[in-house]
Gaussian input, Z-matrix of N, CA and C with variables (Angstrom, degrees):
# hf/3-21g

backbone

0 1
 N
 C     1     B1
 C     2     B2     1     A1
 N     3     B3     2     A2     1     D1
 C     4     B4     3     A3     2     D2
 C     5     B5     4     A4     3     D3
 N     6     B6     5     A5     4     D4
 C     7     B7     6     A6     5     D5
 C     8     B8     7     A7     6     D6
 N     9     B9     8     A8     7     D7
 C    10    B10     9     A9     8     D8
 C    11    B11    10    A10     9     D9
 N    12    B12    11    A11    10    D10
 C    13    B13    12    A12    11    D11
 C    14    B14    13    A13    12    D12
 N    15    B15    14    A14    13    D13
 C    16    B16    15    A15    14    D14
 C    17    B17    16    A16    15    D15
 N    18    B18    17    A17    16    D16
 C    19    B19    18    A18    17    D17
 C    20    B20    19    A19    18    D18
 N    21    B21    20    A20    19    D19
 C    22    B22    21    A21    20    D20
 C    23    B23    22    A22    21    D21
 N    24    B24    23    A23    22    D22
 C    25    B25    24    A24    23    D23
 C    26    B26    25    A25    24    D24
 N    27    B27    26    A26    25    D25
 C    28    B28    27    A27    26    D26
 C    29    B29    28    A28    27    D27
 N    30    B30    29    A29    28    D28
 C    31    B31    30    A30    29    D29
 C    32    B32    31    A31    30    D30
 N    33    B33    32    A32    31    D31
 C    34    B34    33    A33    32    D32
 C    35    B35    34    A34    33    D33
 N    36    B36    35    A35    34    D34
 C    37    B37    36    A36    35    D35
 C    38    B38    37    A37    36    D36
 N    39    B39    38    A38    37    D37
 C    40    B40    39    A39    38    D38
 C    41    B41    40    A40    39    D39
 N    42    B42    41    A41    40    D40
 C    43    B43    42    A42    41    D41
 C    44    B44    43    A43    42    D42
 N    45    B45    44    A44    43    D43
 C    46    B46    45    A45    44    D44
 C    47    B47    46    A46    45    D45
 N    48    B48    47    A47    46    D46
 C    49    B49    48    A48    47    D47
 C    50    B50    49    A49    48    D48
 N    51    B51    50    A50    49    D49
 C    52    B52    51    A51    50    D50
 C    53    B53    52    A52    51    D51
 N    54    B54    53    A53    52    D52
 C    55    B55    54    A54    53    D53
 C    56    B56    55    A55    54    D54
 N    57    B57    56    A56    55    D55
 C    58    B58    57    A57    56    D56
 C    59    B59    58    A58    57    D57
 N    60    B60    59    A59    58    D58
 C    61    B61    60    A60    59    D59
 C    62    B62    61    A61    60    D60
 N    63    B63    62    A62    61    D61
 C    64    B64    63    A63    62    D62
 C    65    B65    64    A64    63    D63
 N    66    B66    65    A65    64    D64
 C    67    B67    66    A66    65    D65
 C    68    B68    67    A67    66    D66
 N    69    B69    68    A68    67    D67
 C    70    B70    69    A69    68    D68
 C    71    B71    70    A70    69    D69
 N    72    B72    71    A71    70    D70
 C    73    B73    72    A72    71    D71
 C    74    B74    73    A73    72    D72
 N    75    B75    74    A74    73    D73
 C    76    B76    75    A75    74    D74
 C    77    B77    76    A76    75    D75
 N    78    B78    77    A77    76    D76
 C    79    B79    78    A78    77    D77
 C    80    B80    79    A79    78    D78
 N    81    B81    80    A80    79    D79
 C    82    B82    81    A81    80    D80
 C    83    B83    82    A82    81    D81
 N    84    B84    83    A83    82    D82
 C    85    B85    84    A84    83    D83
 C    86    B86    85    A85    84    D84
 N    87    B87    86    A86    85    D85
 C    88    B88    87    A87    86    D86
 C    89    B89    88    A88    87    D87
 N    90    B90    89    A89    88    D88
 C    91    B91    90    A90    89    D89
 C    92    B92    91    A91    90    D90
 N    93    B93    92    A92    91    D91
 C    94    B94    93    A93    92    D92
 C    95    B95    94    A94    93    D93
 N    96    B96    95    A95    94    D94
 C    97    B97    96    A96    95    D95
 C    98    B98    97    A97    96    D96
 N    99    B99    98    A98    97    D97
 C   100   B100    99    A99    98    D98
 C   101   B101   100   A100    99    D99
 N   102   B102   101   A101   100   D100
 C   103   B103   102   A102   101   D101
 C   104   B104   103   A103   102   D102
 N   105   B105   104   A104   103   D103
 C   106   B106   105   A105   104   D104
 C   107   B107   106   A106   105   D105
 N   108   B108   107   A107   106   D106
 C   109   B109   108   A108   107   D107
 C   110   B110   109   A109   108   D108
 N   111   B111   110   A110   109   D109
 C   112   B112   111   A111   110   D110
 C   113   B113   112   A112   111   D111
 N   114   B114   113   A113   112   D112
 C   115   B115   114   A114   113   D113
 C   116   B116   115   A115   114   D114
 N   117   B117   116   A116   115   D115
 C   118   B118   117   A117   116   D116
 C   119   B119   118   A118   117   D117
 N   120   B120   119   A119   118   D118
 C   121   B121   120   A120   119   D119
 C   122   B122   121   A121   120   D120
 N   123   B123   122   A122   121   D121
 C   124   B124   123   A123   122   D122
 C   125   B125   124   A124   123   D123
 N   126   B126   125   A125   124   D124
 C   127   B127   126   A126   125   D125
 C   128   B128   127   A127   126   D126
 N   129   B129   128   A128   127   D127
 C   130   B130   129   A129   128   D128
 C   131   B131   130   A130   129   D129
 N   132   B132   131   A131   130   D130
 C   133   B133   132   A132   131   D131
 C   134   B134   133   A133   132   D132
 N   135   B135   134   A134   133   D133
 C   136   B136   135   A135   134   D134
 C   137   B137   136   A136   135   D135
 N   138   B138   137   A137   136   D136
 C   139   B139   138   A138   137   D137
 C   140   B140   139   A139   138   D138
 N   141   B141   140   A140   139   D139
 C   142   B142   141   A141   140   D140
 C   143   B143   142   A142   141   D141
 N   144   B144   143   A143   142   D142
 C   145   B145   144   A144   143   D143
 C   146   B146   145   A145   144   D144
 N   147   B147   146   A146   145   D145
 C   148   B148   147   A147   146   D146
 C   149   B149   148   A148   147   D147
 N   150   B150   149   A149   148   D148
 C   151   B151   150   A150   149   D149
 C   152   B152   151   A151   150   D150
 N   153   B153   152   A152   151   D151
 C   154   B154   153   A153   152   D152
 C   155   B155   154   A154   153   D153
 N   156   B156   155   A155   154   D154
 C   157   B157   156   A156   155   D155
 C   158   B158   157   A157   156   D156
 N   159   B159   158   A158   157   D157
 C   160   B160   159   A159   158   D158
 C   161   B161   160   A160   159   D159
 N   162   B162   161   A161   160   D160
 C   163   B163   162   A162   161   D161
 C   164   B164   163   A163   162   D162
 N   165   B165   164   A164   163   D163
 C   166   B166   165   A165   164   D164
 C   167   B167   166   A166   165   D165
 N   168   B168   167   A167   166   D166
 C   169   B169   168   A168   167   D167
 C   170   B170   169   A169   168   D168
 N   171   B171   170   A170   169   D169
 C   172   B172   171   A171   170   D170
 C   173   B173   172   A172   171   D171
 N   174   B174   173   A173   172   D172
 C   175   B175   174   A174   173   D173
 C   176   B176   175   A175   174   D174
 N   177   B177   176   A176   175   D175
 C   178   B178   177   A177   176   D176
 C   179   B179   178   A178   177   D177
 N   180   B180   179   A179   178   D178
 C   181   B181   180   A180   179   D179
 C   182   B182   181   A181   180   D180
 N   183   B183   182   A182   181   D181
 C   184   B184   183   A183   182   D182
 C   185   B185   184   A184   183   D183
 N   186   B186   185   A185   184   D184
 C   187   B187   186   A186   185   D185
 C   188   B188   187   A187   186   D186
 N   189   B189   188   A188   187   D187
 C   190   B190   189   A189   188   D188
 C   191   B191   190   A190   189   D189
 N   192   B192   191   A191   190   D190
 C   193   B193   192   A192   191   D191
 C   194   B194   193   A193   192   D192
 N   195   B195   194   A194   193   D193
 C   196   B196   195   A195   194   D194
 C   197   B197   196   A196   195   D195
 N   198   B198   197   A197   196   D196
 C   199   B199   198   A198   197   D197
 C   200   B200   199   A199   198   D198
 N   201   B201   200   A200   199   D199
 C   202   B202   201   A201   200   D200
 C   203   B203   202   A202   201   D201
 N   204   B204   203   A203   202   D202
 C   205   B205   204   A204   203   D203
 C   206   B206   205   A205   204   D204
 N   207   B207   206   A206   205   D205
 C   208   B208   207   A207   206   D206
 C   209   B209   208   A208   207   D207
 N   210   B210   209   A209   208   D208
 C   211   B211   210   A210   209   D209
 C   212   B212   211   A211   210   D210
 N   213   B213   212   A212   211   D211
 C   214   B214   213   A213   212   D212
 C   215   B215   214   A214   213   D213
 N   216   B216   215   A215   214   D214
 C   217   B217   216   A216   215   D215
 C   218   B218   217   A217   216   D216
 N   219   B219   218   A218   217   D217
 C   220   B220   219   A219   218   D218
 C   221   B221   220   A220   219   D219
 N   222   B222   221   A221   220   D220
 C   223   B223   222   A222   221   D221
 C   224   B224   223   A223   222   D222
 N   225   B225   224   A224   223   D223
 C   226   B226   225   A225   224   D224
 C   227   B227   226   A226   225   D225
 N   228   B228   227   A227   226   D226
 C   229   B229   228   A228   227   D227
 C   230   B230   229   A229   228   D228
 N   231   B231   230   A230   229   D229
 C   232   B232   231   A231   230   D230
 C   233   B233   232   A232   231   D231
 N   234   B234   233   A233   232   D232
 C   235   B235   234   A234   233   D233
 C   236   B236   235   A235   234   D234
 N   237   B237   236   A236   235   D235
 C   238   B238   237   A237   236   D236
 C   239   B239   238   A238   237   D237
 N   240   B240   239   A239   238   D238
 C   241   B241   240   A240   239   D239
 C   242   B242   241   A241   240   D240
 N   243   B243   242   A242   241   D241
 C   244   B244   243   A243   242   D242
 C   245   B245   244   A244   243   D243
 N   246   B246   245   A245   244   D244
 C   247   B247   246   A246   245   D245
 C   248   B248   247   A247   246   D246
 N   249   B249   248   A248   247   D247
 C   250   B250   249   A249   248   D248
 C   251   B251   250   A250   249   D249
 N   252   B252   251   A251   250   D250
 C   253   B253   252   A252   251   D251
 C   254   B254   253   A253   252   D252
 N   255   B255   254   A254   253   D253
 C   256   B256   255   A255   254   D254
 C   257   B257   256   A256   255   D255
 N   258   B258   257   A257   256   D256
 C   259   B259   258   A258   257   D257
 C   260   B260   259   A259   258   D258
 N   261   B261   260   A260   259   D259
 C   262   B262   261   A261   260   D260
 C   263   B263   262   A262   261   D261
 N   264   B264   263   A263   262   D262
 C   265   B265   264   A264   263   D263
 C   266   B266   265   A265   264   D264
 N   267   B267   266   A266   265   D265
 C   268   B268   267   A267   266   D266
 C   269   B269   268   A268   267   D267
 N   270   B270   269   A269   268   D268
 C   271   B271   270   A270   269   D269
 C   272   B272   271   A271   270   D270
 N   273   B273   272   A272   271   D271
 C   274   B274   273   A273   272   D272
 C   275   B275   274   A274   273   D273
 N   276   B276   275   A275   274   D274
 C   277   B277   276   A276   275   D275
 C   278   B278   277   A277   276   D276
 N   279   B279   278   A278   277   D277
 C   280   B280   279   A279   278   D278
 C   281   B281   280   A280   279   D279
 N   282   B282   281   A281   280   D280
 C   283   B283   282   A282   281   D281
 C   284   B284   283   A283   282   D282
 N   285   B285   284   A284   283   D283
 C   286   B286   285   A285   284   D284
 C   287   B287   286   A286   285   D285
 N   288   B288   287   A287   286   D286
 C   289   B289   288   A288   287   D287
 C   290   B290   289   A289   288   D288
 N   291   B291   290   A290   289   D289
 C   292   B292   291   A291   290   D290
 C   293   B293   292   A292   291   D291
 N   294   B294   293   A293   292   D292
 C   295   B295   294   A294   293   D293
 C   296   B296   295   A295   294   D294
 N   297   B297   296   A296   295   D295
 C   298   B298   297   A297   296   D296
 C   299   B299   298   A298   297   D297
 N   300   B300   299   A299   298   D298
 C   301   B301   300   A300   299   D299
 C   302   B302   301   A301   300   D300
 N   303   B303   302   A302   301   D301
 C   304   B304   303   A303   302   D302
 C   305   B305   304   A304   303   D303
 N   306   B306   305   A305   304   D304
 C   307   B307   306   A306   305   D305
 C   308   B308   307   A307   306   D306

   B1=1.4298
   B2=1.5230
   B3=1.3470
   B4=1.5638
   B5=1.0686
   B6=1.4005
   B7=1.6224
   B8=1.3309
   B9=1.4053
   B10=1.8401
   B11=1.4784
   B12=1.2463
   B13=1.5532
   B14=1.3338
   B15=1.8983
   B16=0.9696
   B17=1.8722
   B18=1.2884
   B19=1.3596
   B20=1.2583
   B21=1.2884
   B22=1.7033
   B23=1.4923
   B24=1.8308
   B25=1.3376
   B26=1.8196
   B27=1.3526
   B28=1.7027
   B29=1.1716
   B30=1.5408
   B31=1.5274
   B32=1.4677
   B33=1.3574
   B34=1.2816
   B35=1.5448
   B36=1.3161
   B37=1.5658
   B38=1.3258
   B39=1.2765
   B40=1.5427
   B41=2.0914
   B42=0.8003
   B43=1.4053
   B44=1.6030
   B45=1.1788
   B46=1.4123
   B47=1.1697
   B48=1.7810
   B49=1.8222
   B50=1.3239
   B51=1.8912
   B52=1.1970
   B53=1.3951
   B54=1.2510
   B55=1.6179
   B56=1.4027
   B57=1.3484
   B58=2.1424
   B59=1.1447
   B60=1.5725
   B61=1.6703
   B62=1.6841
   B63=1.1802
   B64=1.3981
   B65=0.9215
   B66=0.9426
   B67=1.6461
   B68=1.4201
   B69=1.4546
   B70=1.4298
   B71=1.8297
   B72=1.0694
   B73=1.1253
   B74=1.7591
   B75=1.0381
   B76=1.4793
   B77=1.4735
   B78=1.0379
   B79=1.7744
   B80=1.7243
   B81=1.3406
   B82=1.5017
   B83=1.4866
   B84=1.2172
   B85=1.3916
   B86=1.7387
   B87=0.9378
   B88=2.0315
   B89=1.2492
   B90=1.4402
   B91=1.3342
   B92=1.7602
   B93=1.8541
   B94=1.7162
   B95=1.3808
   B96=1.4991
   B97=1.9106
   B98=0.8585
   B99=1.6958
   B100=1.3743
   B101=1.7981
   B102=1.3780
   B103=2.0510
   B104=1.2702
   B105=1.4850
   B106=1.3164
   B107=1.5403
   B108=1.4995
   B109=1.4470
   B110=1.1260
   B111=1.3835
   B112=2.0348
   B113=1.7866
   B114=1.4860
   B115=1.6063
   B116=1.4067
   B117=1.0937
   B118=1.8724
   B119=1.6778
   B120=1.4633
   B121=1.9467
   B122=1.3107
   B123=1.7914
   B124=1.4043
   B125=1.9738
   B126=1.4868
   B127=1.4636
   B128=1.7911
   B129=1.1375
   B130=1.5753
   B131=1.8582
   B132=1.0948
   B133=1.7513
   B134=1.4364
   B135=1.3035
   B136=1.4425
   B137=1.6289
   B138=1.4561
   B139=1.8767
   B140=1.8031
   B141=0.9604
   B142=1.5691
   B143=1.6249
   B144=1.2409
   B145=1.7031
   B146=1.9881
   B147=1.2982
   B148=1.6922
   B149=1.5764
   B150=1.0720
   B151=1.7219
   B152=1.6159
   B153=1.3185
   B154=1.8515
   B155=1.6753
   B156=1.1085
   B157=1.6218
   B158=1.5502
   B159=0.9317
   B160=2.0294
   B161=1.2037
   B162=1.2711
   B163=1.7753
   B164=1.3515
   B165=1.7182
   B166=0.9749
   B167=1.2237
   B168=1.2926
   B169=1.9468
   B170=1.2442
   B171=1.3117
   B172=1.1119
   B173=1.3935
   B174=1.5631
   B175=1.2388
   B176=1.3657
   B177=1.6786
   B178=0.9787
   B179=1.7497
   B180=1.2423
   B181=1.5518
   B182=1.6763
   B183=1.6181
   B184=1.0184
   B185=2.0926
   B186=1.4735
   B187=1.8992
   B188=1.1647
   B189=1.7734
   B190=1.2488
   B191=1.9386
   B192=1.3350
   B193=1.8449
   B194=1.7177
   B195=1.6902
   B196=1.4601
   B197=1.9662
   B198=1.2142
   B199=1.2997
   B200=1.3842
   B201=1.4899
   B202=1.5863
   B203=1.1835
   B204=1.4360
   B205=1.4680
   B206=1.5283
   B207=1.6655
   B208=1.4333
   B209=1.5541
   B210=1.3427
   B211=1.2195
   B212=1.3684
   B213=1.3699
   B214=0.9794
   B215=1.6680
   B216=1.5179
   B217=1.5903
   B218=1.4318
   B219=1.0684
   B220=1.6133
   B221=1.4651
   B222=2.1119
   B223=1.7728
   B224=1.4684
   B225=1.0448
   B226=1.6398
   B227=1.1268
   B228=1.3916
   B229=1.2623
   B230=1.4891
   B231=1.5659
   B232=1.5700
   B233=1.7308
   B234=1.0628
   B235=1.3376
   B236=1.4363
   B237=1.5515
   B238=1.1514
   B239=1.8752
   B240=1.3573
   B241=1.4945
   B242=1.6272
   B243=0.9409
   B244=1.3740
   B245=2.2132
   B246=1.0110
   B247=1.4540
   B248=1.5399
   B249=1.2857
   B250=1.3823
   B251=1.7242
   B252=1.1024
   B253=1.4339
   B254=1.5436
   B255=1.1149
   B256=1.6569
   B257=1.3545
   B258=1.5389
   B259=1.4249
   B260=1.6300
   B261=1.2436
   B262=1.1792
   B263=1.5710
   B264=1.9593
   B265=1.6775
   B266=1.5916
   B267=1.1855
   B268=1.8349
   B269=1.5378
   B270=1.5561
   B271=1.1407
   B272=1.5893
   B273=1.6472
   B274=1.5770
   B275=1.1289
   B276=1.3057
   B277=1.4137
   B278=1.3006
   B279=1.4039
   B280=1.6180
   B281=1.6484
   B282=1.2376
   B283=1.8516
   B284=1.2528
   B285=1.4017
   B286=1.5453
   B287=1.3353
   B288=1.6169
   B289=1.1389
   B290=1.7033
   B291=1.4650
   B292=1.1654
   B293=1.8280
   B294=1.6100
   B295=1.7185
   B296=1.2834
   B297=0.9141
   B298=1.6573
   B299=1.7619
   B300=1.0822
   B301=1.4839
   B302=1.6583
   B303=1.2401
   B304=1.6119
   B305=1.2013
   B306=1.1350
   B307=1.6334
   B308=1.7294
   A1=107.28
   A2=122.11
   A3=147.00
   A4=114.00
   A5=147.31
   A6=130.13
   A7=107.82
   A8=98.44
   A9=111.76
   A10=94.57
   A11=115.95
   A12=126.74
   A13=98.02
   A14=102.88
   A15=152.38
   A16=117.49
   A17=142.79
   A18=141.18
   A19=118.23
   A20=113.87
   A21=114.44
   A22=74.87
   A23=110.92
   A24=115.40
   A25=120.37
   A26=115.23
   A27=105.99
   A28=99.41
   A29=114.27
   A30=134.36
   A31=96.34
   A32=122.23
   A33=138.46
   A34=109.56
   A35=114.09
   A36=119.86
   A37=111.37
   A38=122.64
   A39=109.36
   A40=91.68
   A41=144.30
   A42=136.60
   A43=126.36
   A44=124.25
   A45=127.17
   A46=132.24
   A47=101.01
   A48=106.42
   A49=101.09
   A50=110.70
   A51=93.30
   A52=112.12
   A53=116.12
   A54=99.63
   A55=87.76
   A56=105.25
   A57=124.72
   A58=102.91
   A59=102.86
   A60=112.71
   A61=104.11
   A62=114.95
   A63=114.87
   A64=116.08
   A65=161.13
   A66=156.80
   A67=119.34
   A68=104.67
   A69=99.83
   A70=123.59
   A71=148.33
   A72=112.70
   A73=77.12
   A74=126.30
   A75=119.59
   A76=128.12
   A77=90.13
   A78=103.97
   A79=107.17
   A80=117.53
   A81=104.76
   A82=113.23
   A83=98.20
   A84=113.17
   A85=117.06
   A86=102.51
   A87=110.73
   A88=88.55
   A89=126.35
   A90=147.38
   A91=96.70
   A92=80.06
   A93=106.85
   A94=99.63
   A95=83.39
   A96=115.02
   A97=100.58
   A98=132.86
   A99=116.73
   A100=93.48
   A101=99.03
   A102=126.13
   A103=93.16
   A104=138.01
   A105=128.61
   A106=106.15
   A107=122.96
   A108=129.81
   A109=105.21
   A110=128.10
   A111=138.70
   A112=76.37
   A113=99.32
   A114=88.05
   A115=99.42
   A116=128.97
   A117=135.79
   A118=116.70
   A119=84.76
   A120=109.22
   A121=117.93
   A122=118.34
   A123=103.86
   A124=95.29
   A125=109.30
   A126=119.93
   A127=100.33
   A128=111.37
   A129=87.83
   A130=116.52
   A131=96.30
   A132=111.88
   A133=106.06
   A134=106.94
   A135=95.21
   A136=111.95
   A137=88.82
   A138=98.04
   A139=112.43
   A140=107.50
   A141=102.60
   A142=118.30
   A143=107.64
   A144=138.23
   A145=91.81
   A146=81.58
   A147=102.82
   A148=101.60
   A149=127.60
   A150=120.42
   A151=127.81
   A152=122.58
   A153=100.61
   A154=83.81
   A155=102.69
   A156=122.41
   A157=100.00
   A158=133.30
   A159=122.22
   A160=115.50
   A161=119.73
   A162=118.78
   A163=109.63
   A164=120.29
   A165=113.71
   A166=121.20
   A167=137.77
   A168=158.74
   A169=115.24
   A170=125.11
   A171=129.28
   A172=107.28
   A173=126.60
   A174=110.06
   A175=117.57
   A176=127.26
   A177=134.94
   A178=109.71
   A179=115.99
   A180=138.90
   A181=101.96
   A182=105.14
   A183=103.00
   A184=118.64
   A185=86.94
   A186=80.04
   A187=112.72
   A188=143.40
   A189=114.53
   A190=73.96
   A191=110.40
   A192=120.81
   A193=87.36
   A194=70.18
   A195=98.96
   A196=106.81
   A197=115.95
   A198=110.88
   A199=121.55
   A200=125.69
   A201=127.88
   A202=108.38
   A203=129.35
   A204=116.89
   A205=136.55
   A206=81.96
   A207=72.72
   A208=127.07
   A209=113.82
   A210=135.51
   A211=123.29
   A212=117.80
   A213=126.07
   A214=129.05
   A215=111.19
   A216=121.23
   A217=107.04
   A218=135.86
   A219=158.86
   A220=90.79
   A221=102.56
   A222=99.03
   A223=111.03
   A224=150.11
   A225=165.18
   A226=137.93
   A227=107.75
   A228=120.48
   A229=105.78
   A230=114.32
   A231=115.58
   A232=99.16
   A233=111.87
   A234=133.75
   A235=94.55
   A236=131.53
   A237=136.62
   A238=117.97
   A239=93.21
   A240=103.70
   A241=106.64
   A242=125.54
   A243=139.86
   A244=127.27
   A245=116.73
   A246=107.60
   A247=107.20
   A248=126.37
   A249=118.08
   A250=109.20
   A251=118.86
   A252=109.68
   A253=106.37
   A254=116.82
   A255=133.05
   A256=115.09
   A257=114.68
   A258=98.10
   A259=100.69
   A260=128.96
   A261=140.95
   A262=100.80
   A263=105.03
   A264=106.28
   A265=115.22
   A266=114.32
   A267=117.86
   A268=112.45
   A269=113.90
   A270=125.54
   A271=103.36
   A272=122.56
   A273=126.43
   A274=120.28
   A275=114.57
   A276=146.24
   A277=135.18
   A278=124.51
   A279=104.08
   A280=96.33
   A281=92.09
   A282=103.11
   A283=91.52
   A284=92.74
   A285=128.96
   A286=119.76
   A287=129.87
   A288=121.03
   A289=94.90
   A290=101.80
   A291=113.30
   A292=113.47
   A293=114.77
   A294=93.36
   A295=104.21
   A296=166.52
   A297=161.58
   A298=88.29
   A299=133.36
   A300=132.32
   A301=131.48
   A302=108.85
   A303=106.97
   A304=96.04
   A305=118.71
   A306=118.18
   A307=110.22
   D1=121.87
   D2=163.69
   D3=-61.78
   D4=107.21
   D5=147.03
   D6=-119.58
   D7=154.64
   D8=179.79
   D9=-117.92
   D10=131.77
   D11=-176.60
   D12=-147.18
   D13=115.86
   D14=-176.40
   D15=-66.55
   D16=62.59
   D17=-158.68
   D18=-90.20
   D19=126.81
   D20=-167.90
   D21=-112.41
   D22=142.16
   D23=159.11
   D24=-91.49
   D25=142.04
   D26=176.35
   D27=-94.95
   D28=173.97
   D29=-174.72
   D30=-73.63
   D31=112.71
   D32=166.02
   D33=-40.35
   D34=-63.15
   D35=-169.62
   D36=-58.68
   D37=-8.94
   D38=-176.51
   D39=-149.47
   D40=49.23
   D41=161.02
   D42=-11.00
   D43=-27.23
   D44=139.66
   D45=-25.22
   D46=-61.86
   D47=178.16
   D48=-72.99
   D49=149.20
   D50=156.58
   D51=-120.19
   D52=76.80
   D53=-171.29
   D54=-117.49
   D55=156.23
   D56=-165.94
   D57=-116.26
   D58=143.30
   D59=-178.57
   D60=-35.05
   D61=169.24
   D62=152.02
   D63=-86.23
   D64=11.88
   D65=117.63
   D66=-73.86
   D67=111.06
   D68=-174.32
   D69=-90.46
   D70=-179.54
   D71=-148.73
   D72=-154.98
   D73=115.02
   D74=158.54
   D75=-101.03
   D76=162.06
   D77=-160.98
   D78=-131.84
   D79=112.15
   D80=169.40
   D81=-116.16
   D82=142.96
   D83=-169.33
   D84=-118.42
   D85=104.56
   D86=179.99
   D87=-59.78
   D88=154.15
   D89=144.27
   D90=-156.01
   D91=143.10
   D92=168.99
   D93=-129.73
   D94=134.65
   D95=173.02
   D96=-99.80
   D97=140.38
   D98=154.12
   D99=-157.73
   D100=134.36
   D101=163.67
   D102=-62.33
   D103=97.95
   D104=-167.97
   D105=-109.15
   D106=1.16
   D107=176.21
   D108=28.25
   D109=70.03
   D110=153.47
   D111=113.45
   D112=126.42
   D113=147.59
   D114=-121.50
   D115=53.32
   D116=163.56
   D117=-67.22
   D118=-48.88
   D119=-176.87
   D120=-87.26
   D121=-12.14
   D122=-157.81
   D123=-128.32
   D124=31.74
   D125=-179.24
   D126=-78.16
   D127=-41.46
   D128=-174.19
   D129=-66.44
   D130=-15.76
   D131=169.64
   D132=-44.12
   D133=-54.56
   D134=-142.05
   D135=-95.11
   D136=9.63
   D137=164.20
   D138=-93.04
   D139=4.54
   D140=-179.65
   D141=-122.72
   D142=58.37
   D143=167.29
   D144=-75.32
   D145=111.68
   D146=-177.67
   D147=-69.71
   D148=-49.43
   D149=170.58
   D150=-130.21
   D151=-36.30
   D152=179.70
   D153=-136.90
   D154=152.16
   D155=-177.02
   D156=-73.34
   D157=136.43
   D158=152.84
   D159=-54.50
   D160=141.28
   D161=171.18
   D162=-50.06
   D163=-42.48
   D164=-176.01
   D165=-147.49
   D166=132.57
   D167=175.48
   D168=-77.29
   D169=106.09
   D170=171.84
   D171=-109.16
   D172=126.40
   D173=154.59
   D174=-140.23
   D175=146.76
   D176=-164.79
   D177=-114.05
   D178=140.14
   D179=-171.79
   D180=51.36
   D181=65.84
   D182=170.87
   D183=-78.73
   D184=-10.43
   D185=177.09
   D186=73.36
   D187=50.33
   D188=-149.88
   D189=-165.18
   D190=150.81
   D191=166.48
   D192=-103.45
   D193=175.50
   D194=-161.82
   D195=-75.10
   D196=-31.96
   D197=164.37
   D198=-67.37
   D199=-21.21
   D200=167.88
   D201=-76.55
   D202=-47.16
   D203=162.23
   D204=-38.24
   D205=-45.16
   D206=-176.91
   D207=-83.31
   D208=12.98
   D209=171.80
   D210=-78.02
   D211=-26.18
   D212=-175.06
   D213=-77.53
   D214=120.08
   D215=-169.79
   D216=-94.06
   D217=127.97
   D218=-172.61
   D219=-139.13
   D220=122.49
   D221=-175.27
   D222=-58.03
   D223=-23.78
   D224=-129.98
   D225=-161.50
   D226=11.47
   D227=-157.31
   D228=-137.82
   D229=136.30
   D230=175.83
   D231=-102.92
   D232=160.79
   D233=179.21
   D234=-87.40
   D235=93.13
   D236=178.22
   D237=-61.31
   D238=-60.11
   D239=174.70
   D240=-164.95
   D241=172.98
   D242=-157.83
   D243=-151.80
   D244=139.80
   D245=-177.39
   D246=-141.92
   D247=105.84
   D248=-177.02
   D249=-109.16
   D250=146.20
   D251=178.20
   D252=-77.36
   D253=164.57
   D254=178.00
   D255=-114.91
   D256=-23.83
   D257=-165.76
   D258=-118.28
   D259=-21.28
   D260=-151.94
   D261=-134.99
   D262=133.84
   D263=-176.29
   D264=-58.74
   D265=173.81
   D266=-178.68
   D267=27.69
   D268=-148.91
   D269=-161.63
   D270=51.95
   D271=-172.23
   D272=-138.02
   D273=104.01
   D274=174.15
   D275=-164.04
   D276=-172.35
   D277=123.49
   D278=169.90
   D279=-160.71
   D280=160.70
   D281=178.06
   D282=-129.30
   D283=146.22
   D284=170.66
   D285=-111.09
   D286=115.87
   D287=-156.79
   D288=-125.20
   D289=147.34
   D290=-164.16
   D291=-71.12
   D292=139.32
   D293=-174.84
   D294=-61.34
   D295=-50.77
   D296=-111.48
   D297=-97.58
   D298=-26.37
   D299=175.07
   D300=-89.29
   D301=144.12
   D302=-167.88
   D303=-105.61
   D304=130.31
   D305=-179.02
   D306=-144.43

């Protein structure tokens, strides 16, 4: 999933107002969602993005602990943050954030 999200900045010094530079400044941002049911089996996938990486990887019920995560190599991609369950099989979370971004 693609979205372009459009960011007007507010006046820092006072966050109350909201009135935006007059020049507005857009920003698009790739993000991929994906129900990835185990991502154990489907890692060599996600190095073969035919042309621009997404800023950012989200995937949900990846099925995976926190030492398999953190194993995991994506050419471009940092392991932003991560959520594994402890008590209960599968389900999780983690985003992958692109290097070119400060987060």
């Amino acid at each position: 999933m693609k979205q372009n999200i459009e960011t007007s900045y507010r006046n820092l010094d006072h966050p109350s107002k909201t009135s935006v530079p007059s020049k507005k400044r857009k920003v698009a941002l790739t993000i991929f969602l994906q129900n990835i049911r185990g991502l154990h089996n489907k890692i060599g996938l996600l190095n073969c993005w035919s042309t621009e990486f997404p800023h950012l990887l989200c995937f949900t019920e990846h099925q995976l602990c926190d030492y398999e995560i953190m194993n995991i190599y994506i050419e471009v991609d940092i392991l932003g943050t991560k959520y594994c369950r402890k008590n209960r099989k599968y389900g999780g979370v983690t985003i992958f954030v692109h290097e070119t971004l400060t987060y």
